[in-house]
PyMOL Python script that loads the backbone (N, CA, C, O; Angstrom):
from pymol import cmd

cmd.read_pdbstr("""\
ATOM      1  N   UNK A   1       1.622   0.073 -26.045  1.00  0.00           N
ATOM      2  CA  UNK A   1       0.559   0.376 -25.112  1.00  0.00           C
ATOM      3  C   UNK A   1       0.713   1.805 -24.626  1.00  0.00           C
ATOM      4  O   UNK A   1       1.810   2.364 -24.656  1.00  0.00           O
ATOM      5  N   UNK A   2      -0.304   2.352 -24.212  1.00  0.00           N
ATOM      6  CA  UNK A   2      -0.429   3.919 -23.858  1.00  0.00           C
ATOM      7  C   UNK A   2       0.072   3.892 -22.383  1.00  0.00           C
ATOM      8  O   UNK A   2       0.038   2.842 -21.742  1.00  0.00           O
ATOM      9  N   UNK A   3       0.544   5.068 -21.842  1.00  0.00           N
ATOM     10  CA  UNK A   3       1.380   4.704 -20.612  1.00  0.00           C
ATOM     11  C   UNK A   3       0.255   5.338 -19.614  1.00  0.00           C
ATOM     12  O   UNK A   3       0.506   5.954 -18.578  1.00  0.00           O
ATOM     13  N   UNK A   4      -1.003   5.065 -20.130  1.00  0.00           N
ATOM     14  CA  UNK A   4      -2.283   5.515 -18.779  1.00  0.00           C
ATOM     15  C   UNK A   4      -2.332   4.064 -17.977  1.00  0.00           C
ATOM     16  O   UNK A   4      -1.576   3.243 -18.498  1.00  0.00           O
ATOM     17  N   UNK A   5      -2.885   3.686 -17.098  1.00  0.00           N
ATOM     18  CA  UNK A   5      -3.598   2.795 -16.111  1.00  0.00           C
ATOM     19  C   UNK A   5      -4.661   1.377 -17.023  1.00  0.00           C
ATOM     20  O   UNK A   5      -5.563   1.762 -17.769  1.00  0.00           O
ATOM     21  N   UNK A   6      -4.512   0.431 -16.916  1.00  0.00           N
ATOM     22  CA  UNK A   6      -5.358  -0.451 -17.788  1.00  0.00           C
ATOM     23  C   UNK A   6      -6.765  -0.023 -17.242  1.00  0.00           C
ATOM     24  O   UNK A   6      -7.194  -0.769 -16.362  1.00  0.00           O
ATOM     25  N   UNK A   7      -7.459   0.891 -17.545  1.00  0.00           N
ATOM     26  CA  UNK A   7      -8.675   1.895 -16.872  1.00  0.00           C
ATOM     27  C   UNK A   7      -9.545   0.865 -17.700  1.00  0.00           C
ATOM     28  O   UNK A   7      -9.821  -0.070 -16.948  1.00  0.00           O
ATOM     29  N   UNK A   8     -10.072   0.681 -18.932  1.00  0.00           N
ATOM     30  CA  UNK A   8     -10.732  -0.386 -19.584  1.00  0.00           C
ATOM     31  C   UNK A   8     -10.550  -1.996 -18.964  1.00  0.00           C
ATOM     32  O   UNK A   8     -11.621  -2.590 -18.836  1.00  0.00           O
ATOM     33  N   UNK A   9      -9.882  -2.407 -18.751  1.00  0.00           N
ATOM     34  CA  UNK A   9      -9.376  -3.535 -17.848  1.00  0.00           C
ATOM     35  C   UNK A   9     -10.289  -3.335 -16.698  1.00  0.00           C
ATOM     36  O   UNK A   9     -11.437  -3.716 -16.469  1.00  0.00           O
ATOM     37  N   UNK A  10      -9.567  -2.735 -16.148  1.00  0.00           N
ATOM     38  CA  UNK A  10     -10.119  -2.860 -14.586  1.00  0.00           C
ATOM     39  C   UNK A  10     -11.948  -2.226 -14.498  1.00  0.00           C
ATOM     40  O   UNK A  10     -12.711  -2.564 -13.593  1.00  0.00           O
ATOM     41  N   UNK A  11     -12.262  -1.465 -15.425  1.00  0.00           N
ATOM     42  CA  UNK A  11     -13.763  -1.605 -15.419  1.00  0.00           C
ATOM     43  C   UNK A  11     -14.527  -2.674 -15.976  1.00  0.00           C
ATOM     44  O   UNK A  11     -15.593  -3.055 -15.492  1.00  0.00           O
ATOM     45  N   UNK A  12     -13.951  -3.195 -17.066  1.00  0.00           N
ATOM     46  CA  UNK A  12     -14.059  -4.690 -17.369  1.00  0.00           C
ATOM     47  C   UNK A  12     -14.082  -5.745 -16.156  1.00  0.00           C
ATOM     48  O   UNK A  12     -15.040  -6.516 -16.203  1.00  0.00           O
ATOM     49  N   UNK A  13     -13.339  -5.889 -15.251  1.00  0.00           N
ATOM     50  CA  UNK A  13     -13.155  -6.823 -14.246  1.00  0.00           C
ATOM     51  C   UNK A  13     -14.350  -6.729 -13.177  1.00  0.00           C
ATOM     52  O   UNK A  13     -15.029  -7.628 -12.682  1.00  0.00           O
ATOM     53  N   UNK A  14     -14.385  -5.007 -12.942  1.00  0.00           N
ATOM     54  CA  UNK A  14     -15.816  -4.629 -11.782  1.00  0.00           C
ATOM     55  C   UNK A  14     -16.914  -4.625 -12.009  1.00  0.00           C
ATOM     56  O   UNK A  14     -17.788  -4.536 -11.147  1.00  0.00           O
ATOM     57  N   UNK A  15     -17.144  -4.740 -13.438  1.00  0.00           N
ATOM     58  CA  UNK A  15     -18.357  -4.490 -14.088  1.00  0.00           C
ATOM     59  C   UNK A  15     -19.105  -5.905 -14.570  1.00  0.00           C
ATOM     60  O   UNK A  15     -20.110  -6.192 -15.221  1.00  0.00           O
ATOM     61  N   UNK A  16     -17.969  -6.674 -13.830  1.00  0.00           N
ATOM     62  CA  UNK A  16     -17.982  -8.296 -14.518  1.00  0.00           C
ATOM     63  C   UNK A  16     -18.273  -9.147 -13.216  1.00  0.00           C
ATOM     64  O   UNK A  16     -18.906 -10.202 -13.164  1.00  0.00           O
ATOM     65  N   UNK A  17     -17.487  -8.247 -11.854  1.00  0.00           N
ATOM     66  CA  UNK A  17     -17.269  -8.909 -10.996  1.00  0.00           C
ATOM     67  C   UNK A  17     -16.539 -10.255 -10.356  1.00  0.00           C
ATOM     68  O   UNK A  17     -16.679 -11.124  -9.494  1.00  0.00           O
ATOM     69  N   UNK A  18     -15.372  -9.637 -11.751  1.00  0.00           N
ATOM     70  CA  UNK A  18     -14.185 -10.692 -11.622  1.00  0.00           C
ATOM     71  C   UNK A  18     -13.378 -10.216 -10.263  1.00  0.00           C
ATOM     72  O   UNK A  18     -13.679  -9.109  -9.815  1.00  0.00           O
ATOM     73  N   UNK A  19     -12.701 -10.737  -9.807  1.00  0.00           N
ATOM     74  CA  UNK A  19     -12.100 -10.150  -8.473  1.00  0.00           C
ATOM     75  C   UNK A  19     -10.227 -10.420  -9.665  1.00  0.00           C
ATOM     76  O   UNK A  19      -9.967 -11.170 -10.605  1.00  0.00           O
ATOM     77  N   UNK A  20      -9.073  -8.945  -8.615  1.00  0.00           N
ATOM     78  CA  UNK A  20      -8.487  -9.342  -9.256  1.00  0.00           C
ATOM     79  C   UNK A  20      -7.536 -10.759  -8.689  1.00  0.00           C
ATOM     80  O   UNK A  20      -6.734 -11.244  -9.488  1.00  0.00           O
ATOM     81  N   UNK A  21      -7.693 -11.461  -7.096  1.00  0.00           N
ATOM     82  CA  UNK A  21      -7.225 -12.157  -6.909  1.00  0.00           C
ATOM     83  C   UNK A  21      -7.487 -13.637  -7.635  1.00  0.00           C
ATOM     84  O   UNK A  21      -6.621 -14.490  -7.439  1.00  0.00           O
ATOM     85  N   UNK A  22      -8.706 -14.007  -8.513  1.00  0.00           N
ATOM     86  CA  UNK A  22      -8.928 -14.762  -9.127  1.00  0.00           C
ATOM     87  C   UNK A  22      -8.457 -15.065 -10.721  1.00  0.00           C
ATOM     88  O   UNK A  22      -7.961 -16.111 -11.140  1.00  0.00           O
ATOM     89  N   UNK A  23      -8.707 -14.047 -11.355  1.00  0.00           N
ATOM     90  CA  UNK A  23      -7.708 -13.127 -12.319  1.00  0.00           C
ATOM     91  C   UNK A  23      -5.813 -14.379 -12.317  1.00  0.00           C
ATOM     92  O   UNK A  23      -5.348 -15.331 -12.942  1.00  0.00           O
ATOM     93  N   UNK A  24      -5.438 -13.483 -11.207  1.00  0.00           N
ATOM     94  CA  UNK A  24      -3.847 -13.496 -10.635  1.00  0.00           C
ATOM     95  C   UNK A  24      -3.594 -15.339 -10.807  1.00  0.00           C
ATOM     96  O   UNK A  24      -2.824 -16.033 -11.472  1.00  0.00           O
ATOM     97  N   UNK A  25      -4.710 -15.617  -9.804  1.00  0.00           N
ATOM     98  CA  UNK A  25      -4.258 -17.476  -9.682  1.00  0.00           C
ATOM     99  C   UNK A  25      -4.701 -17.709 -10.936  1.00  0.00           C
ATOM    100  O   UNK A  25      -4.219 -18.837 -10.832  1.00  0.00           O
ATOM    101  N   UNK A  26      -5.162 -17.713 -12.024  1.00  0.00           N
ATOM    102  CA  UNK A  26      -5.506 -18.585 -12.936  1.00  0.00           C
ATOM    103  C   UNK A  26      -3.955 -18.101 -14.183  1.00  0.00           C
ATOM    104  O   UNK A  26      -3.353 -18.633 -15.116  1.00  0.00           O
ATOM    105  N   UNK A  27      -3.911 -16.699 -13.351  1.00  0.00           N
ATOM    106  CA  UNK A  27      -2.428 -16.632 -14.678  1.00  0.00           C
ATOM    107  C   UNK A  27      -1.177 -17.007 -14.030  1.00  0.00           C
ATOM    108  O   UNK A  27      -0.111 -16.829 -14.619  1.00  0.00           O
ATOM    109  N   UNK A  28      -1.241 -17.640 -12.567  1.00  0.00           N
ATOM    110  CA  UNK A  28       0.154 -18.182 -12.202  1.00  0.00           C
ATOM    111  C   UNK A  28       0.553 -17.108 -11.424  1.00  0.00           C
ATOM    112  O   UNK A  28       1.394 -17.496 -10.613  1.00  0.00           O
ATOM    113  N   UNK A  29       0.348 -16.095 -11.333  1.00  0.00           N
ATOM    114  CA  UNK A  29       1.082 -14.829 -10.465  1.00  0.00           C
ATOM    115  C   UNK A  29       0.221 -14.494  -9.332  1.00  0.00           C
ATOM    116  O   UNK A  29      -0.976 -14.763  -9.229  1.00  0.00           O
ATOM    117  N   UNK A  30       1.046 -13.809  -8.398  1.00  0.00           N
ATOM    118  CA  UNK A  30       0.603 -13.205  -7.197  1.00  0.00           C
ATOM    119  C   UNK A  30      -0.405 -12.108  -7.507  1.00  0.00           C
ATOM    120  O   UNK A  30      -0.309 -11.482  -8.563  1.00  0.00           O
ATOM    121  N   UNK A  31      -1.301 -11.870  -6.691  1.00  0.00           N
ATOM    122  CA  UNK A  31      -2.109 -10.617  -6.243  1.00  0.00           C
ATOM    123  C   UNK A  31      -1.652  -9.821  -6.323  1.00  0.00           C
ATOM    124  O   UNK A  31      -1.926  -9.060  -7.251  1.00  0.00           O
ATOM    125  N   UNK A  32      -0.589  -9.487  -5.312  1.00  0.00           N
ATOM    126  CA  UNK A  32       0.132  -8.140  -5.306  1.00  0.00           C
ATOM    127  C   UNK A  32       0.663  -7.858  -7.000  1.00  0.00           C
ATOM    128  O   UNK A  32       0.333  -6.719  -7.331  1.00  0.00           O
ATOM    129  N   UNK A  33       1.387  -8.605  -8.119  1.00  0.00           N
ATOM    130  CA  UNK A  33       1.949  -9.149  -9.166  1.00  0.00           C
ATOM    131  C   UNK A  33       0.820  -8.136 -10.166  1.00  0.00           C
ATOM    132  O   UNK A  33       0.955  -7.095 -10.808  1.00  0.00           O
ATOM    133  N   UNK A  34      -0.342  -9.096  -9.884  1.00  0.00           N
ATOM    134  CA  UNK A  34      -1.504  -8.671 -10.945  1.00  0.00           C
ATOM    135  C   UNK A  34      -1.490  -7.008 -10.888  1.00  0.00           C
ATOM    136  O   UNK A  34      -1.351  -6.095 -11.702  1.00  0.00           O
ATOM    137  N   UNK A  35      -1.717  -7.143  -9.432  1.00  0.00           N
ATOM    138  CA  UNK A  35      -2.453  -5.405  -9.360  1.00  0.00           C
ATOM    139  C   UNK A  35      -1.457  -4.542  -9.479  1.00  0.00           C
ATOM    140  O   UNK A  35      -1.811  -3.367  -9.387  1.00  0.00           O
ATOM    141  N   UNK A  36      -0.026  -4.783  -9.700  1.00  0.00           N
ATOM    142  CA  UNK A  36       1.241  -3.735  -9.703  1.00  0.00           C
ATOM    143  C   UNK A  36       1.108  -3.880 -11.042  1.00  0.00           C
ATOM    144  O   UNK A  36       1.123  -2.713 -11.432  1.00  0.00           O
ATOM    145  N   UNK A  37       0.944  -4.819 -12.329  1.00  0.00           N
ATOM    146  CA  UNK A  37       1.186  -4.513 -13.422  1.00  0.00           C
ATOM    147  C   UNK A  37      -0.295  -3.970 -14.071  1.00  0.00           C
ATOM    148  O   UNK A  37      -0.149  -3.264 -15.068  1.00  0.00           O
ATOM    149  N   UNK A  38      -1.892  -4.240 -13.578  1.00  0.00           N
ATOM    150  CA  UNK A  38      -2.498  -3.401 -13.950  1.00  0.00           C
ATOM    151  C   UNK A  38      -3.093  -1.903 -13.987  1.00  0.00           C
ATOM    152  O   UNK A  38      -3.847  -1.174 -14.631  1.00  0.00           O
ATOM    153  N   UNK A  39      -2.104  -1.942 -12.676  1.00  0.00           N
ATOM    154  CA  UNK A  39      -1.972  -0.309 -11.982  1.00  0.00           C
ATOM    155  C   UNK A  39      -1.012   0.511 -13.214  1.00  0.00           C
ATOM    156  O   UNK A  39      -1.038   1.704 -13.516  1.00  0.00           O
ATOM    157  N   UNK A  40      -0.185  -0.589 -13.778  1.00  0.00           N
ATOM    158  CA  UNK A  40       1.345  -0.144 -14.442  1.00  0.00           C
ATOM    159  C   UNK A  40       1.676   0.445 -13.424  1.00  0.00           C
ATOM    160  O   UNK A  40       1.612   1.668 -13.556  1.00  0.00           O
ATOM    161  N   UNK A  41       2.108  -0.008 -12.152  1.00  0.00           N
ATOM    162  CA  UNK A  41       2.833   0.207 -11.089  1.00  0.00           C
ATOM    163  C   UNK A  41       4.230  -0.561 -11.153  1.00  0.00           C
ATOM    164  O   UNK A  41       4.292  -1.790 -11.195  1.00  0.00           O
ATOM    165  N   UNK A  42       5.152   0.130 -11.156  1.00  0.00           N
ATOM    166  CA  UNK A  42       6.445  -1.290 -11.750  1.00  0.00           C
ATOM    167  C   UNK A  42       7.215  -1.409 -12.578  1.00  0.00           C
ATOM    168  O   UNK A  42       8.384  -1.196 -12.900  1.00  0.00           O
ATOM    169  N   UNK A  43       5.524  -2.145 -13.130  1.00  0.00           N
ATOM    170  CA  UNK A  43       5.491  -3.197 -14.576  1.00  0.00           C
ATOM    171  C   UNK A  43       4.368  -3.016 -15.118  1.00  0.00           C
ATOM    172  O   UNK A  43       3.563  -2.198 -14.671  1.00  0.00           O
ATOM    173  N   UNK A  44       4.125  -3.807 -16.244  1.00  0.00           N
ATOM    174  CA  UNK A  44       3.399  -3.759 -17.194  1.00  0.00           C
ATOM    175  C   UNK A  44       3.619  -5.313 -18.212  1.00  0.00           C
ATOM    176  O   UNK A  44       4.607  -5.731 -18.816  1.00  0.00           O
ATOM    177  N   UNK A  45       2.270  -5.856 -18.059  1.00  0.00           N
ATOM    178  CA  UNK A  45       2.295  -7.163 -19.042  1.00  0.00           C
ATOM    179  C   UNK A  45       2.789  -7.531 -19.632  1.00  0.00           C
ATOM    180  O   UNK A  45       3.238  -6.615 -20.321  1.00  0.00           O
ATOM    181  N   UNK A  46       3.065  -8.248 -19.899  1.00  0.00           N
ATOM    182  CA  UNK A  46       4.059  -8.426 -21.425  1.00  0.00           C
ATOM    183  C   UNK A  46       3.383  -9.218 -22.715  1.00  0.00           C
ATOM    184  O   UNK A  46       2.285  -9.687 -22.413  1.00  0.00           O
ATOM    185  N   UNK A  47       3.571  -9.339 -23.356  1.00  0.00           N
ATOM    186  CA  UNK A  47       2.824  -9.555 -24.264  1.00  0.00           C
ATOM    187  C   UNK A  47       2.087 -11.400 -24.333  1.00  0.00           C
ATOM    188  O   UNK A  47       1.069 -11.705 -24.956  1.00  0.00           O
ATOM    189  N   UNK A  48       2.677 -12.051 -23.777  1.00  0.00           N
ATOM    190  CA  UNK A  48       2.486 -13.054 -23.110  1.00  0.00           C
ATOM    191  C   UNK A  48       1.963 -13.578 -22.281  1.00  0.00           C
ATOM    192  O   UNK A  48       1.485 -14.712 -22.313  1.00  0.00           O
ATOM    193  N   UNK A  49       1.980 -12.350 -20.851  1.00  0.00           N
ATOM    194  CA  UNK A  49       0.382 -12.341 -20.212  1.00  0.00           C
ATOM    195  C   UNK A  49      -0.521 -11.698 -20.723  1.00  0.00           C
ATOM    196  O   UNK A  49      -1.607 -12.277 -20.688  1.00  0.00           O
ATOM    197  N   UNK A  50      -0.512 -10.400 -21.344  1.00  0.00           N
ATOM    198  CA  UNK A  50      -1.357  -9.816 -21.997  1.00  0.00           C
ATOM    199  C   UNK A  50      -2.425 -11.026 -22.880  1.00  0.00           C
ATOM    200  O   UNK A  50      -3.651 -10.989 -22.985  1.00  0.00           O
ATOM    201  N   UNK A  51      -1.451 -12.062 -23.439  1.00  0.00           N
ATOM    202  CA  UNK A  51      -2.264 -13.527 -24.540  1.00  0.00           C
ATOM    203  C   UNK A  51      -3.013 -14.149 -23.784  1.00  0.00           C
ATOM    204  O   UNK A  51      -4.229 -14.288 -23.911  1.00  0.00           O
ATOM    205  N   UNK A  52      -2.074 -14.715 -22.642  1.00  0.00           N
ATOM    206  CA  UNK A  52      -2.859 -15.371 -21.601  1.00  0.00           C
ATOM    207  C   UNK A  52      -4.052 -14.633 -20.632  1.00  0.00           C
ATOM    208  O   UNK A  52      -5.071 -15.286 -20.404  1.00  0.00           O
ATOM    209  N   UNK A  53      -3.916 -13.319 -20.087  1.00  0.00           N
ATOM    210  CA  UNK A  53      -4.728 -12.808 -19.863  1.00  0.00           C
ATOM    211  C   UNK A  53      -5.933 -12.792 -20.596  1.00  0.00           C
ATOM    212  O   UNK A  53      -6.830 -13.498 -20.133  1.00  0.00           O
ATOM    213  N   UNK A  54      -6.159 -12.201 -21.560  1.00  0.00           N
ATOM    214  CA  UNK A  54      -7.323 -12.173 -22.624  1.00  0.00           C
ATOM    215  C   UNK A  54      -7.522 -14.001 -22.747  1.00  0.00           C
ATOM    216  O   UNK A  54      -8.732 -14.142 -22.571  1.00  0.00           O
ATOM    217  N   UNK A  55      -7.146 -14.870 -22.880  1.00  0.00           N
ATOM    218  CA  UNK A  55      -7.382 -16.351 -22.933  1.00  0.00           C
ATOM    219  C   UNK A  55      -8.112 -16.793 -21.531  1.00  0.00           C
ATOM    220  O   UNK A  55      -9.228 -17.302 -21.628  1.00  0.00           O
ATOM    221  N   UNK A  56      -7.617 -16.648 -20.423  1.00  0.00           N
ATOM    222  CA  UNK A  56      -8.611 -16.979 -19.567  1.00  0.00           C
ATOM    223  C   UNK A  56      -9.619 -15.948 -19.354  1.00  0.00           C
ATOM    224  O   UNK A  56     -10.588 -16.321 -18.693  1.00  0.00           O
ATOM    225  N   UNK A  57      -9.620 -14.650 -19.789  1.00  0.00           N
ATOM    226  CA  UNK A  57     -11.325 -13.605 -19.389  1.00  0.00           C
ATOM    227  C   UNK A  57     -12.388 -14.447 -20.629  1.00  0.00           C
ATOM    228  O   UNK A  57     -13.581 -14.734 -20.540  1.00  0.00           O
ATOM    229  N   UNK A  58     -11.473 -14.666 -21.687  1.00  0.00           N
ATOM    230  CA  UNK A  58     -12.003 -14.843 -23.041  1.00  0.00           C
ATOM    231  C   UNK A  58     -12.262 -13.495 -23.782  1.00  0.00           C
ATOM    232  O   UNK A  58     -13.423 -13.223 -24.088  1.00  0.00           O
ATOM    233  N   UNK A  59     -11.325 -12.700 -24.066  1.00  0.00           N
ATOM    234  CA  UNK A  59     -11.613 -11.320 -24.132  1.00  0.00           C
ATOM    235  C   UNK A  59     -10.475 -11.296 -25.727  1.00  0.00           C
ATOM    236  O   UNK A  59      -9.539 -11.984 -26.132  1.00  0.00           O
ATOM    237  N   UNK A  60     -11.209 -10.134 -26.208  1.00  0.00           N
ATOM    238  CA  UNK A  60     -10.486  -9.959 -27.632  1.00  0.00           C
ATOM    239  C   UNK A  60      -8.563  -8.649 -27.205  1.00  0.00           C
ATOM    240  O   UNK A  60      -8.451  -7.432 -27.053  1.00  0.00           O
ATOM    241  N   UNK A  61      -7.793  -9.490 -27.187  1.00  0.00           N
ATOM    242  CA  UNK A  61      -6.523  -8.525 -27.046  1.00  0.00           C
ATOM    243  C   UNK A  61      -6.395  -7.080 -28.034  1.00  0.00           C
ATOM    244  O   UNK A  61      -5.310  -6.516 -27.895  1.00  0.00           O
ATOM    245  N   UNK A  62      -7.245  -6.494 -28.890  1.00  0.00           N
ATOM    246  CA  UNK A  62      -7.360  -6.016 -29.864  1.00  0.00           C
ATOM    247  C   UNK A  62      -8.321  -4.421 -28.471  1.00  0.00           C
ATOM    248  O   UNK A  62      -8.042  -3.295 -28.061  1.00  0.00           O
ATOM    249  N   UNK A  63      -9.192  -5.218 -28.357  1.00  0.00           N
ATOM    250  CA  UNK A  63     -10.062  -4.386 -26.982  1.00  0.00           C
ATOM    251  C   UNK A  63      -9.261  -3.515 -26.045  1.00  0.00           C
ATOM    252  O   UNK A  63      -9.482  -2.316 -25.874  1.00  0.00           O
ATOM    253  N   UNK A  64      -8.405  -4.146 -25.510  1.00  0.00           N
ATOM    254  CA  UNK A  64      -7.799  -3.953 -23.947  1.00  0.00           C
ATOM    255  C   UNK A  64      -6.647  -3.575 -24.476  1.00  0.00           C
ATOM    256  O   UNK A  64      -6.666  -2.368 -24.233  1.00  0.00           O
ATOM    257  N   UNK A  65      -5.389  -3.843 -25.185  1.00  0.00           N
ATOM    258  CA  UNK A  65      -4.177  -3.713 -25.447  1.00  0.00           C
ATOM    259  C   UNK A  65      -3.560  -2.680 -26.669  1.00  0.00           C
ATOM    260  O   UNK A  65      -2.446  -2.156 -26.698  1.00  0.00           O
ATOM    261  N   UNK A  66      -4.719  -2.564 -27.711  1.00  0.00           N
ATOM    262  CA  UNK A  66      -4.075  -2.245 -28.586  1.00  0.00           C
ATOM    263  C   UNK A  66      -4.239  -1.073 -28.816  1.00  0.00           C
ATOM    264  O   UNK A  66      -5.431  -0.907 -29.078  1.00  0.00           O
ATOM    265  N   UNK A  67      -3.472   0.210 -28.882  1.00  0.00           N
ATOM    266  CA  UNK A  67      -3.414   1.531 -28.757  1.00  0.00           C
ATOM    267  C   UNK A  67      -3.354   2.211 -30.421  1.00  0.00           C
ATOM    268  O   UNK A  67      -2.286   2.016 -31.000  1.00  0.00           O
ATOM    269  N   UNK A  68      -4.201   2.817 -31.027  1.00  0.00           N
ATOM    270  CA  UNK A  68      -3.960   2.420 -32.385  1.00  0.00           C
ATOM    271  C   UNK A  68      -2.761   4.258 -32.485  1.00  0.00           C
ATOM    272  O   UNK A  68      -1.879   4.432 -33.326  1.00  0.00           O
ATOM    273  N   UNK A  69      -3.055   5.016 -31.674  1.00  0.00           N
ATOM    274  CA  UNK A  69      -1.902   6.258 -31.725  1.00  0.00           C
ATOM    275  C   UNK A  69      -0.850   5.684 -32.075  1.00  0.00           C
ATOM    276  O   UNK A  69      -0.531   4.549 -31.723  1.00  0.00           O
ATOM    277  N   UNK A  70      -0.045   6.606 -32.992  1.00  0.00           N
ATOM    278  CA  UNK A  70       1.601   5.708 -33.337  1.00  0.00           C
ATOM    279  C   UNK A  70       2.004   6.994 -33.243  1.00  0.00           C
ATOM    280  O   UNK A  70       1.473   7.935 -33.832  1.00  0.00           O
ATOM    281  N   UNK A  71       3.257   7.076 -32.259  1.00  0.00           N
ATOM    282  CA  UNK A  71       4.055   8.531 -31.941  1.00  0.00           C
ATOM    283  C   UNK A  71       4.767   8.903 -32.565  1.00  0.00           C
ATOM    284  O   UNK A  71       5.763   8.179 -32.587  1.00  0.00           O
ATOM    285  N   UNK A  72       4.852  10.085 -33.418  1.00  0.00           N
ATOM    286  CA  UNK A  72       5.843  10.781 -33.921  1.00  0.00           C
ATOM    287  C   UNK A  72       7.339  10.588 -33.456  1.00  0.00           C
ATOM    288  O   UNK A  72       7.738  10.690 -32.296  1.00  0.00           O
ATOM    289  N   UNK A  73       8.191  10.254 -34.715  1.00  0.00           N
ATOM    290  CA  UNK A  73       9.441   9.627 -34.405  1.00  0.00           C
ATOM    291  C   UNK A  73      10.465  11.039 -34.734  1.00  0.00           C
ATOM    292  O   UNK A  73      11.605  10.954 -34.277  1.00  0.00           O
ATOM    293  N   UNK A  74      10.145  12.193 -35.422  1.00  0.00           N
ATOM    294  CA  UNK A  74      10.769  12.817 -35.599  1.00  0.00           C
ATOM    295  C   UNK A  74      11.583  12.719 -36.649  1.00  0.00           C
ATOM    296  O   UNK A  74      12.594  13.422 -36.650  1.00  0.00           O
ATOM    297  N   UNK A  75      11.307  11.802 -37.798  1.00  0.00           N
ATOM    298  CA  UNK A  75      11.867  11.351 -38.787  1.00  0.00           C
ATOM    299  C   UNK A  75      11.154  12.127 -40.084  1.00  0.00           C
ATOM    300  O   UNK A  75      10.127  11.551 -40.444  1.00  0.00           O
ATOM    301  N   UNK A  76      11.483  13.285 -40.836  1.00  0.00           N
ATOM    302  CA  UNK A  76      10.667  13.782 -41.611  1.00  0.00           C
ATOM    303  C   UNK A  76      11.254  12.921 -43.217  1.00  0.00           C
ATOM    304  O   UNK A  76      10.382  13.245 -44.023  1.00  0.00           O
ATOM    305  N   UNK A  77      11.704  12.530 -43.544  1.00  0.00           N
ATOM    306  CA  UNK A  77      12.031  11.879 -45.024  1.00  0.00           C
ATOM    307  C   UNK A  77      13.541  10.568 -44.367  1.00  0.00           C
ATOM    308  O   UNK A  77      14.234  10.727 -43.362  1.00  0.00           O
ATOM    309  N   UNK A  78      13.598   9.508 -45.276  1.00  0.00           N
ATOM    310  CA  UNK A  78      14.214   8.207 -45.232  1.00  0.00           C
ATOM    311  C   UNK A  78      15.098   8.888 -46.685  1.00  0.00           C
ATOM    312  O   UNK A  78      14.756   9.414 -47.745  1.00  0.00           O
ATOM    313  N   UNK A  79      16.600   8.469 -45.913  1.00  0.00           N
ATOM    314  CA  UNK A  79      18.003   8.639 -47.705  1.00  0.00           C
ATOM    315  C   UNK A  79      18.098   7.698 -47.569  1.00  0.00           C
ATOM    316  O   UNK A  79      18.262   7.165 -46.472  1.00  0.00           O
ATOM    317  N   UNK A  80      17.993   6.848 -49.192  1.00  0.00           N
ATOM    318  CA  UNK A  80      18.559   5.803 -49.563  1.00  0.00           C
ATOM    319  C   UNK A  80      19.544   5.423 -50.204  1.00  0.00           C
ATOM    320  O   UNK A  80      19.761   4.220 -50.348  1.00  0.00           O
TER     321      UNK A  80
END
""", "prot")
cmd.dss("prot")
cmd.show_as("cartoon", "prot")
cmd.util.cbc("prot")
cmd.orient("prot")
């Protein structure tokens, strides 16, 4: 995941008029919980709420999660 703000998320939620305390109770976690890991204040989802998340919006995890940038590792050739 990209280390910006779930900014797609959370316009998803306002634009939907999901609240995020409703969000929070249906995934088992606190308010404060939700909004520290969609802030990426903290924390950050794990891939497990990230499943469950997208399962109760009904939302494709592919949308919201998946960052297709892959960062340069600094690896210019593999010895075998």
């Amino acid at each position: 995941m990209n280390k910006q703000k779930h900014t797609k998320l959370r316009l998803y939620l306002e634009k939907n008029g999901i609240k995020h305390k409703d969000v929070a109770q249906a995934m088992g976690m606190t308010t404060n919980r939700f909004s520290q890991k969609i802030n990426r204040n903290k924390s950050d989802f794990t891939l497990q709420e990230a499943s469950l998340l997208c399962y109760v919006l009904d939302i494709n995890m592919n949308d919201f999660f998946y960052n297709p940038i892959v960062p340069k590792t600094g690896i210019n050739k593999i010895s075998i």
